[in-house]
C-alpha positions in Angstrom: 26.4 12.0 0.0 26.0 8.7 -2.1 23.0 8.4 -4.3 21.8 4.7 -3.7 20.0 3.1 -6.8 18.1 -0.7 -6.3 17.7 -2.9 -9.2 14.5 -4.2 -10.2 15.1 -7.5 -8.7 16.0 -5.6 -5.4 12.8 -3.8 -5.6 11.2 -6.3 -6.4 12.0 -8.2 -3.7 11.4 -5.0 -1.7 8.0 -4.9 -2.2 7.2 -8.3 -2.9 6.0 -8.1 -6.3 7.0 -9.6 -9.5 9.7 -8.1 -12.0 7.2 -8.2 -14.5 4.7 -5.8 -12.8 7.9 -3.5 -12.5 7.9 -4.2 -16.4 4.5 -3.1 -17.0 4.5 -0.1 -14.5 7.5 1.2 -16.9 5.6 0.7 -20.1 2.4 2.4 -18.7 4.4 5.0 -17.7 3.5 4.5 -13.8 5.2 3.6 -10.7 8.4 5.4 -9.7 11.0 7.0 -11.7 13.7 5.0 -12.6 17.0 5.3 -15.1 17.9 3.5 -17.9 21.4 3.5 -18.2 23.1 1.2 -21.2 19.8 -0.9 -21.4 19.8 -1.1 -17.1 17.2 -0.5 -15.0 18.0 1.3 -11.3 16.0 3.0 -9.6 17.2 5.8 -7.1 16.4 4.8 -3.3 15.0 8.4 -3.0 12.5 8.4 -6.2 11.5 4.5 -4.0 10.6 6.3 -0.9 9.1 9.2 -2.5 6.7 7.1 -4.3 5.7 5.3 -0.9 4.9 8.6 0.7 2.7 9.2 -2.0 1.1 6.0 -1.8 0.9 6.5 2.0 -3.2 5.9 2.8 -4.1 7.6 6.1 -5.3 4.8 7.9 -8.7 4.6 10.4 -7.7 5.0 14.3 -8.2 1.4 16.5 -10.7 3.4 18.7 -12.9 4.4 15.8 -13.6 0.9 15.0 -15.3 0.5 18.9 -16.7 4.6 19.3 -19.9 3.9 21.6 -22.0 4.7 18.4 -20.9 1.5 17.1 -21.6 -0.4 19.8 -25.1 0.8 20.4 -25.6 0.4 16.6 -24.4 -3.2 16.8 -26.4 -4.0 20.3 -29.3 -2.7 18.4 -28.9 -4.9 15.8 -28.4 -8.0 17.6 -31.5 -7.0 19.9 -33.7 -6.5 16.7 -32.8 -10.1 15.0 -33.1 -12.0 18.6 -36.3 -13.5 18.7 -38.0 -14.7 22.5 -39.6 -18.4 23.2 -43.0 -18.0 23.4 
């Protein structure tokens, strides 16, 4: 099995970021592992998609957003700000 590496233009372009954030990750000592090999940055595709799992957020089921608490929360709250003619 081949190891695949991406240059930091490739993952940059990747994740839509600049190089320079790449740069600055690096120096702060954050972001994924890389090599530096005769002054050359890759970065193993393996060390890439381990670092997205662990920046992997859980994110909030659609049906949460409309539960029937919500609703009634939000019907009570448009009742309480509707004013009648008098």
């Amino acid at each position: 099995m081949e190891i695949q590496h991406l240059t930091q233009k490739q993952l940059s372009e990747r994740w839509q970021l600049s190089e320079a954030s790449l740069e600055r990750w690096r120096s702060a000592r954050s972001g994924p592992a890389y090599l530096k090999l005769n002054g050359r940055v890759l970065y193993r595709r393996l060390d890439i998609e381990s670092y997205e799992m662990q920046c992997l957020q859980p994110g909030q089921p659609a049906t949460a957003a409309l539960s029937p608490a919500a609703v009634r929360t939000n019907d009570t709250n448009s009742l309480a700000t509707t004013t009648t003619p008098s």
